[in-house]
C-alpha positions as a LaTeX table, in Angstrom:
\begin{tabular}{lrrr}
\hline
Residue & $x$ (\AA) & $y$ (\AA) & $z$ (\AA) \\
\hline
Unk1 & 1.16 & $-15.02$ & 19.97 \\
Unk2 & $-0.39$ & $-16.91$ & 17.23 \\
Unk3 & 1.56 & $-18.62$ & 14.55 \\
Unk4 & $-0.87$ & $-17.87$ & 11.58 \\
Unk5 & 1.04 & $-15.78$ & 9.30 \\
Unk6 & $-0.41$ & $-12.06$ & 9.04 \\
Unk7 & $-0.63$ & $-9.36$ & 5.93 \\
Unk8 & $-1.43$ & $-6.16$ & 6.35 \\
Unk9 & $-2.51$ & $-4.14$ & 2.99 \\
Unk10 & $-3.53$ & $-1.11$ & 3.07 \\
Unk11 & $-5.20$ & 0.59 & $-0.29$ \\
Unk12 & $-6.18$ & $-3.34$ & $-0.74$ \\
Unk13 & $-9.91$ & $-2.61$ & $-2.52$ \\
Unk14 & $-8.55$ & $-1.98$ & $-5.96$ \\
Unk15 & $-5.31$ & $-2.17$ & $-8.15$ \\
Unk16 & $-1.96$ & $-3.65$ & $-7.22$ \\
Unk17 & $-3.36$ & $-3.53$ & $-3.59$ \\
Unk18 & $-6.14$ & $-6.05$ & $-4.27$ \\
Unk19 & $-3.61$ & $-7.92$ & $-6.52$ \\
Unk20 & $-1.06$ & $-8.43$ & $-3.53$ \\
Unk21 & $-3.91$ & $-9.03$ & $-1.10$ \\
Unk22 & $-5.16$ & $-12.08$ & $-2.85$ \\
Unk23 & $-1.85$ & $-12.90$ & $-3.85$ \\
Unk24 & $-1.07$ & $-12.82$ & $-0.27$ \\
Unk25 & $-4.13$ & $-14.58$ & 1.33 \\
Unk26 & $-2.58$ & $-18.20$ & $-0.36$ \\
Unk27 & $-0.75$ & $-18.26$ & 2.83 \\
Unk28 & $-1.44$ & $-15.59$ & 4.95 \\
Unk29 & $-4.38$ & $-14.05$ & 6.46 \\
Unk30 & $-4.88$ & $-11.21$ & 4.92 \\
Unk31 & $-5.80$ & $-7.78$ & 6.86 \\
Unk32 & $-7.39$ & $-5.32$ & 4.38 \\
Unk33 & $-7.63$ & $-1.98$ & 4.84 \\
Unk34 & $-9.01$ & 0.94 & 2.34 \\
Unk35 & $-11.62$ & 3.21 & 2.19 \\
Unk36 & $-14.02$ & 1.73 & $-0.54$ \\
Unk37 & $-16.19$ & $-0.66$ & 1.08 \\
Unk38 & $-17.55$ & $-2.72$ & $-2.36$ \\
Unk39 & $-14.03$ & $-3.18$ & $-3.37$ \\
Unk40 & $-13.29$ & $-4.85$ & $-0.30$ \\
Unk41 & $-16.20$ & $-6.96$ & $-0.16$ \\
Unk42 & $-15.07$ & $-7.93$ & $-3.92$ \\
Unk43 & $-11.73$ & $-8.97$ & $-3.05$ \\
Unk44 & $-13.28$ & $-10.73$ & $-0.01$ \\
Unk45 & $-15.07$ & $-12.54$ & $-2.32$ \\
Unk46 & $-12.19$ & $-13.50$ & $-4.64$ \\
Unk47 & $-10.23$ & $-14.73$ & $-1.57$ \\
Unk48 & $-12.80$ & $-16.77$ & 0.12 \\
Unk49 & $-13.28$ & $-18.38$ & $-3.28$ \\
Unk50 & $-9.50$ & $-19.29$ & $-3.41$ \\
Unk51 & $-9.72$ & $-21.11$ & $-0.12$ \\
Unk52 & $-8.29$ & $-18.20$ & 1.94 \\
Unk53 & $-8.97$ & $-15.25$ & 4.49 \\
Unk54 & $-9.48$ & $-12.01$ & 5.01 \\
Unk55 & $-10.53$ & $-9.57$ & 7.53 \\
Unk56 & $-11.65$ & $-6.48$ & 5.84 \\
Unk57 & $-10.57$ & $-2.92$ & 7.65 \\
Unk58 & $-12.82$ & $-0.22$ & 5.68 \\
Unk59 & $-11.38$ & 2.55 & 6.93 \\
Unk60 & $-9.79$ & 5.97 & 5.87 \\
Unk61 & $-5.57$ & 5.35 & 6.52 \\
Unk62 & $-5.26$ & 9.22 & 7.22 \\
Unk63 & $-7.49$ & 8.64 & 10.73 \\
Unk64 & $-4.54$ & 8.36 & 12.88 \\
Unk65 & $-6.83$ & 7.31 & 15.94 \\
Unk66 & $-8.67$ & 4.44 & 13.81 \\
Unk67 & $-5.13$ & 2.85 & 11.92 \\
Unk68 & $-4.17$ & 3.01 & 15.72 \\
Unk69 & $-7.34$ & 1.12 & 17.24 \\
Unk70 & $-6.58$ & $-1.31$ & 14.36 \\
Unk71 & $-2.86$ & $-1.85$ & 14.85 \\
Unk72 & $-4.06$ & $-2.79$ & 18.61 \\
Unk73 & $-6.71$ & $-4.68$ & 18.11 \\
Unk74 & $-4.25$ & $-6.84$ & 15.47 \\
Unk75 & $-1.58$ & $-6.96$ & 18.40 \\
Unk76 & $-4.63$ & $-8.55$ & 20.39 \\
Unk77 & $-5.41$ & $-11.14$ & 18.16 \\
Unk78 & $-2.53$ & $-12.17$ & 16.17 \\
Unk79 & 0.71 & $-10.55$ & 18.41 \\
Unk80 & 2.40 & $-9.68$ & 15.04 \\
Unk81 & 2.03 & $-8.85$ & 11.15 \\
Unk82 & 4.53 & $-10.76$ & 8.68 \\
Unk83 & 3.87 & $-9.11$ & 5.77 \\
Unk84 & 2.66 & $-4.87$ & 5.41 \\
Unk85 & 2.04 & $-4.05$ & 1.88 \\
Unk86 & 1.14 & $-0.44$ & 1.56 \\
Unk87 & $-0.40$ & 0.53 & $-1.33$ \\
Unk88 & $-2.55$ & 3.15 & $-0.51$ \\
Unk89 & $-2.29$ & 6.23 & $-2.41$ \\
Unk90 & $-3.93$ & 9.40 & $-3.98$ \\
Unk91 & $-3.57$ & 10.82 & $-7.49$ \\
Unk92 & $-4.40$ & 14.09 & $-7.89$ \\
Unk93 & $-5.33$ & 15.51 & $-11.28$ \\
Unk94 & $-2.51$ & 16.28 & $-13.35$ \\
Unk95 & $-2.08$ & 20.33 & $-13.40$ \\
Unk96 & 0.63 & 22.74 & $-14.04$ \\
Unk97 & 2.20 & 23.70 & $-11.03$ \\
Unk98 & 1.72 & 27.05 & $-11.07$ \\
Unk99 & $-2.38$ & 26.12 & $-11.37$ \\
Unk100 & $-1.92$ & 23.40 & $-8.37$ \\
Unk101 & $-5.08$ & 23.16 & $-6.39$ \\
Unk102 & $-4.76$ & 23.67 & $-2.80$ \\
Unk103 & $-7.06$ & 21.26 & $-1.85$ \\
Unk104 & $-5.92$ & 18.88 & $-4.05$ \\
Unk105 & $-1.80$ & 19.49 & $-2.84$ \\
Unk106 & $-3.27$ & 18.97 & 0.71 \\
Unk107 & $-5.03$ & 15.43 & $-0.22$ \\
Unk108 & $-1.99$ & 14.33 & $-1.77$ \\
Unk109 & 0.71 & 15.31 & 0.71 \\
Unk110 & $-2.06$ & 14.12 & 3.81 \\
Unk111 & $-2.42$ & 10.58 & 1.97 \\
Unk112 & 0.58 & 9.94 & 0.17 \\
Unk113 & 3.40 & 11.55 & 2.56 \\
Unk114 & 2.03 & 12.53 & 6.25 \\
Unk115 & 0.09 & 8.93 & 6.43 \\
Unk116 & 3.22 & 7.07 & 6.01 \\
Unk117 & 4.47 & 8.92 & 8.23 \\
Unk118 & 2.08 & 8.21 & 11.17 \\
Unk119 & 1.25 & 4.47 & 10.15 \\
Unk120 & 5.20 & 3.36 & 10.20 \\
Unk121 & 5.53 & 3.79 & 13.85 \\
Unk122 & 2.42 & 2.01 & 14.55 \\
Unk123 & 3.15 & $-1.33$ & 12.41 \\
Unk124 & 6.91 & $-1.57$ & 12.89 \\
Unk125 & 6.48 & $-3.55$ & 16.42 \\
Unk126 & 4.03 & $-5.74$ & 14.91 \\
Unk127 & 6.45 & $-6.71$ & 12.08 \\
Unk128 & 9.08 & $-6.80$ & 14.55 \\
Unk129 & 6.97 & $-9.15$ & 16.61 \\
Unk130 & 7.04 & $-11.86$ & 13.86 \\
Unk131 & 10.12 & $-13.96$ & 12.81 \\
Unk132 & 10.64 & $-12.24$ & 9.60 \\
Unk133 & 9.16 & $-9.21$ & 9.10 \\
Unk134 & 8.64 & $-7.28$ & 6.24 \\
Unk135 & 7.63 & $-4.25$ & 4.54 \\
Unk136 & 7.00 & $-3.38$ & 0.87 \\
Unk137 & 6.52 & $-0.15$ & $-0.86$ \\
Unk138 & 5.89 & 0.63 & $-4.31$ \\
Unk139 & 7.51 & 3.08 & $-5.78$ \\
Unk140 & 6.74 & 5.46 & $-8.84$ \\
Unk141 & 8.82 & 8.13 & $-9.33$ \\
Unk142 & 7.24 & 11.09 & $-10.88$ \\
Unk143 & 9.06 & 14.06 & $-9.31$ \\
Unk144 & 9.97 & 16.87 & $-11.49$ \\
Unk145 & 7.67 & 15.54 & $-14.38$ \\
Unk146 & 5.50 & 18.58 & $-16.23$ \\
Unk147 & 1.83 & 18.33 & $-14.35$ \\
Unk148 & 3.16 & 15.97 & $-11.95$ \\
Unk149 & 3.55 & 18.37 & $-8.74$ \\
Unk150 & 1.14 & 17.48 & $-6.40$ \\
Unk151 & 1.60 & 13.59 & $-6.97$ \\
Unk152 & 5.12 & 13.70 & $-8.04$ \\
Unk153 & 6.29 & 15.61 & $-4.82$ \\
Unk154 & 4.01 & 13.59 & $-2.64$ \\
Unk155 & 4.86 & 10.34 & $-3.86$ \\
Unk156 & 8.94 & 11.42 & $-3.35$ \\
Unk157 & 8.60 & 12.17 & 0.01 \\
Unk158 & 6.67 & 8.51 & 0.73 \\
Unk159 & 9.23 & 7.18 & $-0.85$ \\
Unk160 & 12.37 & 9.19 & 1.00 \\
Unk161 & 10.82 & 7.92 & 4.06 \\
Unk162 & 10.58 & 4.58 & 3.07 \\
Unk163 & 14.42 & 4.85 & 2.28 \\
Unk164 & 15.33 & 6.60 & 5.98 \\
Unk165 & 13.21 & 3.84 & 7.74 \\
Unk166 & 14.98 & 0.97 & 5.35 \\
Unk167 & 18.32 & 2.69 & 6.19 \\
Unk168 & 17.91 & 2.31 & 9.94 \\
Unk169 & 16.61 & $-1.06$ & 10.08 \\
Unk170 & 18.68 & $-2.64$ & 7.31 \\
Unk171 & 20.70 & $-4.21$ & 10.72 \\
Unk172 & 18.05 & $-5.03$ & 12.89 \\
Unk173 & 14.77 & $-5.38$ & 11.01 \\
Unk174 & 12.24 & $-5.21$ & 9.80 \\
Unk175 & 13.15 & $-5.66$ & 6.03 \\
Unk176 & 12.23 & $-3.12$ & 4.22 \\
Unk177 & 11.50 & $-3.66$ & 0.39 \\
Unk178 & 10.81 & $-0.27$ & $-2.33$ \\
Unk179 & 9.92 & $-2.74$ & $-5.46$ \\
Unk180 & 9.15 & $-0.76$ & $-8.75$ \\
Unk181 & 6.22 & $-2.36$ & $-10.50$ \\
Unk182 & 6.25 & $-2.09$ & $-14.22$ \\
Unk183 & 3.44 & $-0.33$ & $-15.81$ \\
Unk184 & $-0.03$ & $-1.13$ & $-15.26$ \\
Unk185 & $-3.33$ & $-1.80$ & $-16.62$ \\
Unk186 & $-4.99$ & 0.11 & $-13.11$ \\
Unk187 & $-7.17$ & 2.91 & $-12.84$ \\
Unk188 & $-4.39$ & 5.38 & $-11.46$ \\
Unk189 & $-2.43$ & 4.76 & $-14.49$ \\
Unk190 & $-5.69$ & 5.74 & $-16.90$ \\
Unk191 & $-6.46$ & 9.14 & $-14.95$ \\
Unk192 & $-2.87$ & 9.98 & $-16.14$ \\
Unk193 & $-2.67$ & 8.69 & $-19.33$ \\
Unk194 & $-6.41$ & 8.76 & $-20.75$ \\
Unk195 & $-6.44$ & 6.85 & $-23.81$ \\
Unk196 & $-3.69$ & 4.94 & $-23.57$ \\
Unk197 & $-3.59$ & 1.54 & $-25.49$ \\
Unk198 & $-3.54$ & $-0.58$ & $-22.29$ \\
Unk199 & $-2.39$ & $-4.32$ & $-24.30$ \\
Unk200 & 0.81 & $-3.99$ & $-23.90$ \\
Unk201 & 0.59 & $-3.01$ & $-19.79$ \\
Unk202 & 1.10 & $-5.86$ & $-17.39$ \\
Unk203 & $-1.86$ & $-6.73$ & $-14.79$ \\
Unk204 & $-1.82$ & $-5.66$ & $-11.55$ \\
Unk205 & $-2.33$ & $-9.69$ & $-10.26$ \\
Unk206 & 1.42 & $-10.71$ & $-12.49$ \\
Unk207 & 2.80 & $-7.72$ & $-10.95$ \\
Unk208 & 1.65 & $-8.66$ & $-7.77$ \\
Unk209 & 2.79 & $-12.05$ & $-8.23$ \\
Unk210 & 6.29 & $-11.14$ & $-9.94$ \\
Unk211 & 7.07 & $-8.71$ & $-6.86$ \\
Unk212 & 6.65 & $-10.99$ & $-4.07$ \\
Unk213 & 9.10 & $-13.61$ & $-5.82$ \\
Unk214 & 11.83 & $-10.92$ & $-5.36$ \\
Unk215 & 11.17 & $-11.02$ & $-1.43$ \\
\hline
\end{tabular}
């Protein structure tokens, strides 16, 4: 097993993703996973140019068979992951519940919820593989908000299993960490508030940076 210390991020291309993954890649190598190839290659770019590394995954988290080829193929290489920040995460338009697109519900519930699902069992013997595993989610709590349904509920339930899986492993590992970030200058926050004067928000790289001193 290697002794270079591993991160895993997944929704790293953009965001508070990209903000822990360079944050991250000071002392880790970073694995970076997300679906937007560009923003991958960007935050390759602002890595490299920090004097770190990255291996970039671009690659859709809800593809059980591909997260699992991945999760392998890091076993492989590395034995273990030290670090799995997920950050990965859909926002569906805001709507009024009784309006809730069903395509939209289904997005949100497949990404947000049923992905966390599948991906904790395939990372949790990687992080139990290293010396001092870790796992960080990010919470935002939404739920029962007007127009918030389909991300409110969907975000919840990540979140609820976050909890169970931090519950069961608070004796044996790995450490499991739900941080709330304050509010953010990011692209999810502007599709729900359009508009908004975005001085007074913090940026995603302080957040990043403010988080991981709490770990």
């Amino acid at each position: 097993m290697s002794d270079q210390k591993i991160a895993l991020v997944t929704g790293a291309s953009r965001g508070i993703g990209a903000a822990f993954a360079q944050a991250l890649a000071a002392d880790h190598h970073v694995i970076a996973v997300a679906r937007t190839t560009g923003g991958l290659e960007e935050l390759d770019d602002r890595i490299q140019k920090a004097g770190g590394q990255a291996t970039l995954a671009p690659m859709d988290i809800t593809q059980t068979d591909a997260m699992a080829h991945l999760c392998r193929s890091i076993f492989d290489r590395w034995g273990h992951v030290d670090i799995w920040v997920h950050a990965a995460i859909h926002s569906a338009p805001l709507a009024p519940a009784a309006h809730l697109d069903a395509k939209d519900w289904e997005k949100s519930a497949t990404i947000n919820a049923s992905a966390t699902a599948q991906l904790i069992p395939m990372v949790e013997p990687l992080l139990r593989n290293a010396s001092n595993g870790q796992a960080v989610f990010l919470d935002d709590p939404r739920a029962g908000q007007k127009f918030f349904a389909a991300y409110g509920a969907s975000k919840a339930a990540q979140i609820a299993i976050a909890k169970s899986w931090q519950a069961e492993t608070a004796n044996t590992g790995p450490k499991v960490h739900i941080l709330s970030p304050a509010p953010m200058a990011t692209a999810l926050r502007a599709r729900f508030y359009p508009g908004e004067d975005r001085s007074p928000l913090a940026s995603p790289s302080d957040e990043a940076g403010r988080l991981l001193a709490t770990i």
